[in-house]
C-alpha positions as a printed Julia matrix, in Angstrom:
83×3 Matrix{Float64}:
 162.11  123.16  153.14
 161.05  125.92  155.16
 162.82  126.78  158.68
 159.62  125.34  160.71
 160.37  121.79  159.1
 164.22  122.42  159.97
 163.66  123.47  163.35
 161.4   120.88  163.42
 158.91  122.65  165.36
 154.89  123.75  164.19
 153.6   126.78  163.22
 152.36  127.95  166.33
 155.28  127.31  168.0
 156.44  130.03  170.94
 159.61  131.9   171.05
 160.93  129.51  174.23
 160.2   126.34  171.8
 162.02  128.11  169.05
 164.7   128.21  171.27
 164.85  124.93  172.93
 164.38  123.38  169.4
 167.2   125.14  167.98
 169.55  124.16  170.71
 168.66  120.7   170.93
 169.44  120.49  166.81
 172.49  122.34  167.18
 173.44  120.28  169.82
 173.09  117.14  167.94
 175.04  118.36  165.31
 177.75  119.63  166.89
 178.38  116.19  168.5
 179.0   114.49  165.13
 181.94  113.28  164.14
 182.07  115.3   160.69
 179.91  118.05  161.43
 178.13  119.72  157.94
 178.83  123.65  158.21
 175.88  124.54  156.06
 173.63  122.47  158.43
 174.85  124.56  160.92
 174.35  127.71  159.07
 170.81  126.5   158.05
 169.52  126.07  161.68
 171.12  129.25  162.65
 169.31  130.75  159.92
 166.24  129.72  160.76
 166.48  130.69  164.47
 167.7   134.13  163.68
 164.07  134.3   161.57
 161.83  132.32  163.94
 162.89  134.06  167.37
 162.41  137.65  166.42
 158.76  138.4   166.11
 158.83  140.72  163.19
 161.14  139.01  161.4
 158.79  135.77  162.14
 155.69  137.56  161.22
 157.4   138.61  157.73
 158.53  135.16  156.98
 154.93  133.81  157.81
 153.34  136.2   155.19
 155.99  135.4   152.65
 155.13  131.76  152.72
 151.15  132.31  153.17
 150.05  130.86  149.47
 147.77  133.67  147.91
 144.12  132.95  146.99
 144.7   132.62  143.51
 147.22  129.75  144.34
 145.53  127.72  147.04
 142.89  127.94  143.79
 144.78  126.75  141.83
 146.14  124.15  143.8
 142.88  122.54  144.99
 141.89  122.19  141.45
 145.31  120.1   140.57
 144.61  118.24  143.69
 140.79  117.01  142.72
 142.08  116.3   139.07
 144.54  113.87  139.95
 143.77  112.55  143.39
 140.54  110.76  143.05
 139.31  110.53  146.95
């Protein structure tokens, strides 16, 4: 799961939806009964990544597939899922 899909927020999300997305989430967790510490530590994670732009930017080119993958993936996909 990356931290987009935690923060549950797209791609081309801004910094200000970064933020309200994180609070709302950390909100909601706080307010549980048995709160999870590693959720917690997850979505403060990922806001620590998404709201700083170079940090952002590096995590965006870590999880850009390369050519030779997206390749290889296409390939998998026509194989085995007959559209």
């Amino acid at each position: 799961m990356d931290f987009y899909e935690i923060l549950g927020i797209d791609h081309a999300a801004d910094t200000p939806t970064v933020h309200a997305a994180f609070r709302t989430r950390a909100q909601a967790q706080r307010r549980r009964l048995n709160p999870d510490p590693r959720t917690m530590a997850l979505l403060s994670r990922a806001y620590m990544v998404l709201s700083n732009e170079r940090t952002r930017k590096a995590y965006d080119a870590k999880l850009a597939p390369n050519p030779r993958e997206q390749l290889r993936r296409a390939a998998q996909r026509s194989l085995f899922d007959p559209q």
